[in-house]
N, C-alpha and C positions, 0 to 999 in steps of 0.2 A: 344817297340816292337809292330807291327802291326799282326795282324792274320786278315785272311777271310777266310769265309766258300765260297766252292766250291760247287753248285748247281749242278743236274745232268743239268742242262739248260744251263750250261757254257759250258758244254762238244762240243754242237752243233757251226758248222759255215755252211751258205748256202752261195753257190757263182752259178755264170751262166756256165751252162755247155754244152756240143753239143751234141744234142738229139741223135745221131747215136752214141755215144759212148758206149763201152759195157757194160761198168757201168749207163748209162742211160737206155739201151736197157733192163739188167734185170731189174730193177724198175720198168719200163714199164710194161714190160710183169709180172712179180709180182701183181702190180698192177691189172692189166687188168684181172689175172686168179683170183684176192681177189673179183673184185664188180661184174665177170661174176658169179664164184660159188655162192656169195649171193644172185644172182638171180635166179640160179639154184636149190639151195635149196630150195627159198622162196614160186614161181612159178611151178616147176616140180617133188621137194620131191627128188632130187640127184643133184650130184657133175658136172657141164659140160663134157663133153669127151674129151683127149686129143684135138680130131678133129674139135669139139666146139671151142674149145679155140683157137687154130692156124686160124680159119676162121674168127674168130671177131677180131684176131689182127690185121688179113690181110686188115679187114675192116675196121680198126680204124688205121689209120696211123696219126704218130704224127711230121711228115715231116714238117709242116706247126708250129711249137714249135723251128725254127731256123731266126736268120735274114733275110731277114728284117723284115716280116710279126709276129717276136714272139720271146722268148725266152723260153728257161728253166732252170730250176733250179736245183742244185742237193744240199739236205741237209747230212751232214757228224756229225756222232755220235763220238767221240773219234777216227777221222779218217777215220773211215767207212762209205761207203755210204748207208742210212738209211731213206732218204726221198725223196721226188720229186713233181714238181710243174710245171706245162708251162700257158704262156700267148702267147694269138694271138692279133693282134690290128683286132677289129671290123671296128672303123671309129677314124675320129681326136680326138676326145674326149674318147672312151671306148676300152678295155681289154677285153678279157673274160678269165676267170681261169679256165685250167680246168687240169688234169692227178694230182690230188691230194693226195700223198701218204704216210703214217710213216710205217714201217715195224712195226708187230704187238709186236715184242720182245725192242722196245722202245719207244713205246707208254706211254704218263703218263711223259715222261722225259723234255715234254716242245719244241720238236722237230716240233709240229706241231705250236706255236705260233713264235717261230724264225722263218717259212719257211713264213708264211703269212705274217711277219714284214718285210721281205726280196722278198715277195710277190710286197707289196706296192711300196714299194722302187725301184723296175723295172721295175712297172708299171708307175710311176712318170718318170723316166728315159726314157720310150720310147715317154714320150707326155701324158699320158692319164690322164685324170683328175678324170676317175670312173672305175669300175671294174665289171663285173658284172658274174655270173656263174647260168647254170643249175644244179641241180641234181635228183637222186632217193629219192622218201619220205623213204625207209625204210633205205638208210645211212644217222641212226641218227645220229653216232656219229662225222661223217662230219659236219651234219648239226648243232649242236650244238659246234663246235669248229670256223665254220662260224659266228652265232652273238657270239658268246664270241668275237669276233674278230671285231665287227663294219658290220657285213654284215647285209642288212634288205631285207624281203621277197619285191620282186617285181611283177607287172606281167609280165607274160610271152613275152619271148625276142624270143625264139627259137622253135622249135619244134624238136621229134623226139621220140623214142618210149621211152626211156630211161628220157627224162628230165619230169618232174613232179610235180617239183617248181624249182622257182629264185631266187638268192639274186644280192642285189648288193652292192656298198659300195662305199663313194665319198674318192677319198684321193690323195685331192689338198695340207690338210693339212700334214704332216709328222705324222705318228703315235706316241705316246710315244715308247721308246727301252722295248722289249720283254724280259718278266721274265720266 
C-alpha cells in the first residue's frame, strides 16, 4: 500500500487566463487597493480614499496583460481564485512581470512559488529568454520571494514613481518543479 502526504502546495494549479474577466478584474483590483494602501499608509499615515483608489486603477490599466503583446495568469487555491501574475513582451528577448499577487489568507501555502514557476514557463512560451520586473523597496515580502525564485537586482530598466529597484532573471533554462 502506497500513502502521500498532501502539501498545502498541491492544492494550487495556475493556468493563463483573460485579463478582463471578472475573476481577473477582482485580483486586480484587490491587488491594486493591497500595494496603493501600503503606500498610503507608509507615505501619508491613512488608508487611500475610495476615489484614490478608482483613479489609479483607471490609471493603471492592465489591457496590455492579453495577446498578443502579454499574458496573464490566474492562480487557483482548492479551486479558488487566490493569485495573479501578467507578462508584457518588452522586446525579442525580454518579459516584464508585473500585477503580482497571493490573497493574504494563503499566503505561506506555496501559492506564490507555483505562480512564478508557471511565471517562467510563459514566459518561455512567448519567446523570451529573460524576465525582468520593477518594484517598491518597502514590498519586501515580494521582494524576497523574487530571489528566493532566481530573480537578481539589476539596474534600472524603467522609470516611474512607483519603481525603486529591478530584478531580473534569465530562464532559457526550465526551472526545477515548485514545492
Amino acid at each position: 500500500m502506497t500513502t502521500s502526504t498532501l502539501h498545502s502546495s498541491d492544492l494550487w494549479a495556475v493556468s493563463r487566463a483573460d485579463v478582463g474577466s471578472p475573476e481577473a478584474e477582482a485580483l486586480l483590483r484587490e491587488y491594486y487597493t493591497d500595494v496603493a494602501n501600503r503606500y498610503y499608509r507608509l507615505h501619508l499615515g491613512r488608508e487611500g480614499t475610495p476615489e484614490e483608489i478608482e483613479t489609479g486603477l483607471a490609471g493603471s490599466p492592465s489591457d496590455d496583460l492579453a495577446g498578443p503583446s502579454g499574458l496573464f495568469l490566474l492562480g487557483r487555491y482548492a479551486g479558488e481564485p487566490q493569485s495573479c501574475a501578467g507578462l508584457r513582451i518588452l522586446d525579442d528577448r525580454t518579459a516584464e512581470l508585473t500585477r503580482v499577487f497571493v490573497r493574504h489568507a494563503v499566503r505561506g501555502t506555496g501559492g506564490g512559488a507555483r505562480l512564478l514557476a508557471a511565471v517562467d514557463e510563459a514566459a518561455r512560451s512567448l519567446g523570451a529568454e529573460r524576465i525582468v520586473l520593477d518594484t517598491r523597496l518597502d514590498l519586501v515580502e515580494a521582494r524576497a520571494l523574487y530571489t528566493r525564485h532566481g530573480y537578481r537586482e539589476i539596474p534600472a530598466y524603467s522609470s516611474g514613481p512607483y519603481a525603486q529597484i529591478w530584478y531580473g532573471k534569465d530562464v532559457t533554462a526550465p526551472a526545477p518543479p515548485a514545492r
